[in-house]
N, C-alpha and C positions, 0 to 999 in steps of 0.2 A: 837568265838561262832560257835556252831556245825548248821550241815543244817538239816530243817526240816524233818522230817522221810515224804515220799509219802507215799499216802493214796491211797488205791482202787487195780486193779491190774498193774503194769508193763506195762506203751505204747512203743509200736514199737515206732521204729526212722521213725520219716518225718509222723507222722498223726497229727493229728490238732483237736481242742477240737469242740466241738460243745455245745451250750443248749437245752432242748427241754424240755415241757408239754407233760406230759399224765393224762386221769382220773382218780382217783382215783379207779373204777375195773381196769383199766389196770394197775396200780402200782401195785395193791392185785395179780393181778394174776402175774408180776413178781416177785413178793418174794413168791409166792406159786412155780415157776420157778426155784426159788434160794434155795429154800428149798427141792424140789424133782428131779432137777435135777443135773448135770452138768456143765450148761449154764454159770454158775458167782457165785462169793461170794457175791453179792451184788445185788441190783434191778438195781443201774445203769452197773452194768457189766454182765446182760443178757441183757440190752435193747441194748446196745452198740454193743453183740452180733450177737443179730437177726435183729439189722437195717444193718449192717456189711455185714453178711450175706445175706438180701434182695438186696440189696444195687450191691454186684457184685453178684449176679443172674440175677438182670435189667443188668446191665453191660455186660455181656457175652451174655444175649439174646436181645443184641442192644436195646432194649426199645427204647432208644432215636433216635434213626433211623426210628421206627412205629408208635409211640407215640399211641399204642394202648396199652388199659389195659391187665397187663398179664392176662391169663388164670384162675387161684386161685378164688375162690369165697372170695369176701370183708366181711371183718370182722372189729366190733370195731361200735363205734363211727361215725355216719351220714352215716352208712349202712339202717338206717330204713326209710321204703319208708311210705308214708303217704297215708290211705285207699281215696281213694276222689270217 
C-alpha cells in the first residue's frame, strides 16, 4: 500500500501543528488573501503565514521581555469598545 499523498503546502522540518478558530469575516477575508495575493493556496496557508510572521516579529522585538502591546493598532474581533 502506497502513503497518502499530503495536503496543503510542504512543513519545514522540526514545526509542530497547531489548531485554531477564526470568524467567519476573518476566513472571508483570507481567501480574499488567497485569491489576490501571494500569501497561500489556501485560507489555512495565509493564516499560517501571517500568524508565522507576527509571531517572530513579537519574537525579535522581545515582546515577551515588556509584555507591552506592540505599537499596531488592534484589529478584528473584541477591538470594539462600548459607548457607555
Amino acid at each position: 500500500m502506497g502513503k497518502k499523498p499530503k495536503r496543503g503546502a510542504p512543513k519545514k522540518e522540526g514545526t509542530r501543528p497547531i489548531r485554531m478558530r477564526v470568524s467567519g469575516n476573518l476566513y472571508a477575508y483570507l481567501g480574499l488573501l488567497k485569491r489576490e495575493t501571494m500569501l497561500g493556496k489556501s485560507e489555512n496557508d495565509v493564516a499560517e503565514r501571517l500568524l508565522t510572521d507576527k509571531l517572530c516579529e513579537l519574537l525579535d522585538q522581545k515582546y515577551h521581555e515588556t509584555g507591552k502591546p506592540p505599537e499596531a493598532a488592534k484589529h478584528g474581533e473584541g477591538s470594539e469598545t462600548k459607548a457607555g
